[in-house]
C-alpha positions as CSV (number, residue, x, y, z in Angstrom):
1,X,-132.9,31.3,129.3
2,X,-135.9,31.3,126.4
3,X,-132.7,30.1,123.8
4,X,-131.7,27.1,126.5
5,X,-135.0,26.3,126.7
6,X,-136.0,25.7,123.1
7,X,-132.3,24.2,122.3
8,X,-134.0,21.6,125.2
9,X,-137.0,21.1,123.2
10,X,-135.3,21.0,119.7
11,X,-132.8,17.9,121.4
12,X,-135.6,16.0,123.0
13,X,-136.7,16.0,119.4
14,X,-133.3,14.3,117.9
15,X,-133.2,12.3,120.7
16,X,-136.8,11.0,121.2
17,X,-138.6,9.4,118.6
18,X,-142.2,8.1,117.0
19,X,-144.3,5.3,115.6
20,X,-148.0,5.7,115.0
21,X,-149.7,8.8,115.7
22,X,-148.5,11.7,113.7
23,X,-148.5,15.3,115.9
24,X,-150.7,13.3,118.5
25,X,-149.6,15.9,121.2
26,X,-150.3,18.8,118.8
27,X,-153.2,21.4,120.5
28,X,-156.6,21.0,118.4
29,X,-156.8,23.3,115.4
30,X,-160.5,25.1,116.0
31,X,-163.8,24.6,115.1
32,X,-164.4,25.2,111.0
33,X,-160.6,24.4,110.5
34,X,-159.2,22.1,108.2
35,X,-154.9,20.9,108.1
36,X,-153.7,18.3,105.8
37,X,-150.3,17.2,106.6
38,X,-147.9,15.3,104.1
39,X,-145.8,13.2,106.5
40,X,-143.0,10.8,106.8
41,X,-141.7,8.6,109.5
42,X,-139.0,6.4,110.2
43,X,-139.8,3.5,113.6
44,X,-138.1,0.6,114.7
45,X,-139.9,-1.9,117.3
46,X,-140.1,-5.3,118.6
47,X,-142.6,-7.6,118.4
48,X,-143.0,-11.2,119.7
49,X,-145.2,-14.1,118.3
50,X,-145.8,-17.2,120.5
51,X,-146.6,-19.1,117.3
52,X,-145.4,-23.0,117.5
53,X,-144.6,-23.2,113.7
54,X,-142.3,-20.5,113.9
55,X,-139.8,-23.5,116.2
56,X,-138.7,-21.0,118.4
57,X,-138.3,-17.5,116.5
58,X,-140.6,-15.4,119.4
59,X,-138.7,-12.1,118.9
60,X,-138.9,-9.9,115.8
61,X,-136.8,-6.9,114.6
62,X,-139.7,-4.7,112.5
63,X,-138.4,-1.4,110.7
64,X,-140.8,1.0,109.1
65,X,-141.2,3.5,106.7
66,X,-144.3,5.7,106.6
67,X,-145.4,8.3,103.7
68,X,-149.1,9.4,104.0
69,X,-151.7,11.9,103.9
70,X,-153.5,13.1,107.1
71,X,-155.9,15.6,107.5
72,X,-157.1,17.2,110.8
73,X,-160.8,18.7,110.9
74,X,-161.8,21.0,113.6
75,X,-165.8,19.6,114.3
76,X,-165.4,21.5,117.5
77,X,-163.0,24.6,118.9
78,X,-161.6,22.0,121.3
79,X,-162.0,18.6,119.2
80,X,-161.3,17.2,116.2
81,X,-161.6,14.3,113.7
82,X,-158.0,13.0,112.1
83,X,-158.2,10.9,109.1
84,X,-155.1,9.5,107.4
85,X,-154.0,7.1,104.1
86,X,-150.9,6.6,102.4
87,X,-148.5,3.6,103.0
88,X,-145.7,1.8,104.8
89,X,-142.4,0.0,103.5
90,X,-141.8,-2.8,106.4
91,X,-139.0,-5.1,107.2
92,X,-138.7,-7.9,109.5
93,X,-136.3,-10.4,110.7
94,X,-135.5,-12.7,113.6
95,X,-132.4,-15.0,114.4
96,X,-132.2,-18.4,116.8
97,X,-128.5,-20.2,117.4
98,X,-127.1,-18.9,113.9
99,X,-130.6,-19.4,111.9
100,X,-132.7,-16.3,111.2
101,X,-135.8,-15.4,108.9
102,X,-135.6,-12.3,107.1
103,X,-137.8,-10.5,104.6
104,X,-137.0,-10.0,101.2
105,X,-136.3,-6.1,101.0
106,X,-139.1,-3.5,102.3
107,X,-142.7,-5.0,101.3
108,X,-144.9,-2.5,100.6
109,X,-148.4,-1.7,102.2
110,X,-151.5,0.6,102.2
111,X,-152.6,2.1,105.2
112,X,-155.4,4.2,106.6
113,X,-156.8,5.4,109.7
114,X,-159.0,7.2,111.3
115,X,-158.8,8.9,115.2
116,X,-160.4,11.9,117.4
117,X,-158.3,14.3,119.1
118,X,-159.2,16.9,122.3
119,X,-158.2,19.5,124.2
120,X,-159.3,19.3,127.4
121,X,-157.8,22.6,129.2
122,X,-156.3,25.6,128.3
123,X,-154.6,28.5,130.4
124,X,-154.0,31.6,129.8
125,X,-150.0,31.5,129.7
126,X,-150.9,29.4,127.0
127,X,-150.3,26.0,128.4
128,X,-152.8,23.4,127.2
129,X,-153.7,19.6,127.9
130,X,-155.5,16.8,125.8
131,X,-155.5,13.2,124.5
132,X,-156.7,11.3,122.1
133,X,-156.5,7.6,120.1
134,X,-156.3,6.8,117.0
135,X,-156.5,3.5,114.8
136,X,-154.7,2.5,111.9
137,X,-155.2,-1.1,109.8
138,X,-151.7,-1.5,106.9
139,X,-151.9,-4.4,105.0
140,X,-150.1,-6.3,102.2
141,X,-150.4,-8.7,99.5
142,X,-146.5,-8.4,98.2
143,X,-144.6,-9.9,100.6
144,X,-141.6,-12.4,101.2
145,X,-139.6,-14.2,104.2
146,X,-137.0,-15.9,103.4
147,X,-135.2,-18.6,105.8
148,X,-132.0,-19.8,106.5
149,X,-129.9,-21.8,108.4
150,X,-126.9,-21.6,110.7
151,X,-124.3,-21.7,107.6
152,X,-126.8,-19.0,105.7
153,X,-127.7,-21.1,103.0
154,X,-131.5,-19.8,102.2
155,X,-134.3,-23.8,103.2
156,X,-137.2,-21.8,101.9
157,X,-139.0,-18.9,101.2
158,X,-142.6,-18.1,101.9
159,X,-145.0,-15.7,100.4
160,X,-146.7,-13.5,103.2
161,X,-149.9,-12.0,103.8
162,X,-150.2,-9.6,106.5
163,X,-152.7,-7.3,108.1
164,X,-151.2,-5.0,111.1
165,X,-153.7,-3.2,113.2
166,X,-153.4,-0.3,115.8
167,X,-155.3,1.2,118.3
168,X,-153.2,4.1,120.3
169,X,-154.8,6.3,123.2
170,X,-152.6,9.2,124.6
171,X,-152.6,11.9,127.1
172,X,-150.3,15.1,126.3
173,X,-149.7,18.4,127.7
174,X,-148.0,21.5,126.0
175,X,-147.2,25.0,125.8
176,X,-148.1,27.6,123.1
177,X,-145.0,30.0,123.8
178,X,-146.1,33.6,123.3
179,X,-146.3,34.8,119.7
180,X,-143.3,32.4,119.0
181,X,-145.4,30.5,116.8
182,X,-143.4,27.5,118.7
183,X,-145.6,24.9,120.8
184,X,-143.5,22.1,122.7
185,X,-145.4,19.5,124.0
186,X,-144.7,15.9,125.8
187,X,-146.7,12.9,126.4
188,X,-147.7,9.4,127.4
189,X,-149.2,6.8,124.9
190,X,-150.5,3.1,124.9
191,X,-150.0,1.0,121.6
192,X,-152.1,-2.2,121.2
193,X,-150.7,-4.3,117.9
194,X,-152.3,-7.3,116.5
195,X,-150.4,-8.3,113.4
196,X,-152.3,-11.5,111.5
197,X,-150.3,-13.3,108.7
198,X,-150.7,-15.9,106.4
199,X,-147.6,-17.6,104.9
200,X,-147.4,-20.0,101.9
201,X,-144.2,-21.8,100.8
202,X,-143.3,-20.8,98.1
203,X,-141.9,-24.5,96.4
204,X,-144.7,-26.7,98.4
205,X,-147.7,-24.0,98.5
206,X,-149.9,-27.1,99.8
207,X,-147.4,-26.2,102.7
208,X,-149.4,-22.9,104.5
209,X,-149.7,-21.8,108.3
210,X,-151.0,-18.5,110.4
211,X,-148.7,-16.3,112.6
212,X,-149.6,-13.8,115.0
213,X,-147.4,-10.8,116.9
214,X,-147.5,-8.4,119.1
215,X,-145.4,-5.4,120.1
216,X,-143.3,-5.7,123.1
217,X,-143.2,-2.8,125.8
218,X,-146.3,-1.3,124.2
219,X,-146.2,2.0,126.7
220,X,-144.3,5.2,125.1
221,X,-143.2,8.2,125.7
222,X,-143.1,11.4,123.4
223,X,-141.8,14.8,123.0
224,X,-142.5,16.8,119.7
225,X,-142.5,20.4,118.3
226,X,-145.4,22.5,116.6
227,X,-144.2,25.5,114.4
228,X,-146.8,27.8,112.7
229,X,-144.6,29.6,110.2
230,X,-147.5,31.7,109.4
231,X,-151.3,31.9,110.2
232,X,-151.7,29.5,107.7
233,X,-148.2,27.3,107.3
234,X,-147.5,24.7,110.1
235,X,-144.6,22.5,110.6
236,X,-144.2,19.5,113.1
237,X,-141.4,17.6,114.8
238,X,-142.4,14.3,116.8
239,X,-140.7,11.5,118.3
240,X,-140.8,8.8,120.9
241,X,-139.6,5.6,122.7
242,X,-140.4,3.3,124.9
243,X,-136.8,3.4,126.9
244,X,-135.8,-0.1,125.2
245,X,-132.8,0.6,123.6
246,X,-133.3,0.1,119.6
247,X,-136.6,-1.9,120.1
248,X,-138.6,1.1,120.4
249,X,-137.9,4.6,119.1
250,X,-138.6,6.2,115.9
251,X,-138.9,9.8,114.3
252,X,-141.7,11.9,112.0
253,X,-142.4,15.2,110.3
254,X,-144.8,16.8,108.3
255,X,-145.6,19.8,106.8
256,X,-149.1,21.1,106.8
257,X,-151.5,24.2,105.0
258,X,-154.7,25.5,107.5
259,X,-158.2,25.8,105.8
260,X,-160.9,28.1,107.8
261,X,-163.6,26.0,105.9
262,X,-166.7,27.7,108.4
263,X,-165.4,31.5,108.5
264,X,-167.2,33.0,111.3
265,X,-169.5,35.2,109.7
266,X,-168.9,39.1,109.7
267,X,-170.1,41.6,112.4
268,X,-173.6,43.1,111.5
269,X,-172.9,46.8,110.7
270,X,-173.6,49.2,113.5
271,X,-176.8,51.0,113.0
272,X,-176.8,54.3,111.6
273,X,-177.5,57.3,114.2
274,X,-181.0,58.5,114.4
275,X,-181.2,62.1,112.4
276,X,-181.1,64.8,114.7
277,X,-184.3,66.8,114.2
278,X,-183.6,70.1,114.9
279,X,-186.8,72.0,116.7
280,X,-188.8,74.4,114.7
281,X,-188.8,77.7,115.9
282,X,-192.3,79.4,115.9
283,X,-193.0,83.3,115.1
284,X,-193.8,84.8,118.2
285,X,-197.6,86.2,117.9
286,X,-198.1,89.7,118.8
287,X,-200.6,90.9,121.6
């Protein structure tokens, strides 16, 4: 039954998959503790712009690659801060009666964030539950959308400069199983997404106009899978969708080291046992 049951949890994590918030459902490390994570994730998702000058193209296919640092600090036993940089390789396209823009390749982008993590209850079978958000700004200044028309001969081409910003609250519940050193764990998240671009033609730059988008079916599901190899190695599996076919699904990993940066100080020594004083026996005095 144990073997079905993490064969379960290992599918949901194939089959469910992630955006944003790396090991969002993760239980809090501890107070004094300190996990950097190298991660990489893969997400695809849909977003939709109601711009005018874009003639019609509303929907947008978005793909992303993430590689980044985060680190997890313990402020608390049951909260903690999460910080994050590294970057994100994005494409885009969208298509109207034939027509379609598409970017030029994977533009490349910096991001960072920064979000606060908590565990709000834990029982002693070692089920736990918590939330969290987290917010995240990627931005680039090396970027290109090309256009074309119905027969796929390329009109124009415009340099774009885009700032994408995230704000994701969740709720999650999970299970530390035994001394497995395996903690499943499933939740609920919310993503707002601004993304604000600037594009410039490339043959008439006096030719320039904004865009805005926003991700469609913003609500999310996700299932993931904490692994703590040792006391000090940690592994983690995380996915999710939003149920919209291949608008909304992705998958991450990461690999992580703990710190105990605040060891809890040693127990004072017990104190020594008074001496025994033996009594002094007197010489009896004689009459």
């Amino acid at each position: 039954m144990v073997k079905r049951s993490l064969l379960l949890a290992l599918s949901l994590v194939l089959v469910f998959t992630l955006s944003t918030f790396a090991g969002e459902g993760s239980d809090t490390v501890g107070g004094g503790k300190l996990l950097p994570q190298l991660r990489y994730g893969y997400s695809a998702s849909d977003w939709d712009s109601v711009e005018y000058i874009l003639a019609g193209y509303r929907d947008w296919d978005v793909n992303t690659h993430s590689y980044y640092l985060q680190v997890n600090w313990g402020v608390l036993e049951n909260v903690e801060l999460v910080g994050l940089v590294g970057g994100q390789s994005l494409a885009m396209d969208s298509h109207r009666l034939g027509a379609r823009f598409e970017s030029d390749g994977w533009a490349p982008m910096f991001m960072w964030g920064l979000g606060v993590k908590a565990t709000f209850f834990r029982a002693d079978n070692g089920l736990y539950v918590g939330g969290g958000a987290l917010f995240t700004h990627s931005f680039s200044r090396d970027f290109e959308i090309d256009q074309y028309n119905a027969a796929g001969v390329r009109v124009a081409s415009y340099d774009v400069y885009m700032d994408i910003y995230r704000l994701t609250p969740e709720l999650h519940v999970g299970w530390h199983i035994g001394d497995t050193g395996l903690t499943p764990y499933i939740g609920v998240d919310y993503t707002w997404l601004r993304a604000s671009s600037d594009w410039v033609d490339k043959a008439n730059p006096a030719f320039a106009f904004d865009a805005s988008f926003h991700l469609d079916d913003p609500v999310y599901m996700f299932v993931g899978l904490d692994h703590q190899v040792t006391d000090r190695l940690y592994l983690n599996f995380e996915g999710r969708t939003n149920f919209s076919g291949s608008d909304g699904w992705g998958i991450e990993g990461g690999i992580g080291y703990m710190f105990d940066i605040c060891p809890k100080p040693a127990p004072a020594p017990a104190p020594e046992p008074a001496p025994v004083i033996e009594p002094k026996l007197e010489p009896m005095t004689k009459n």
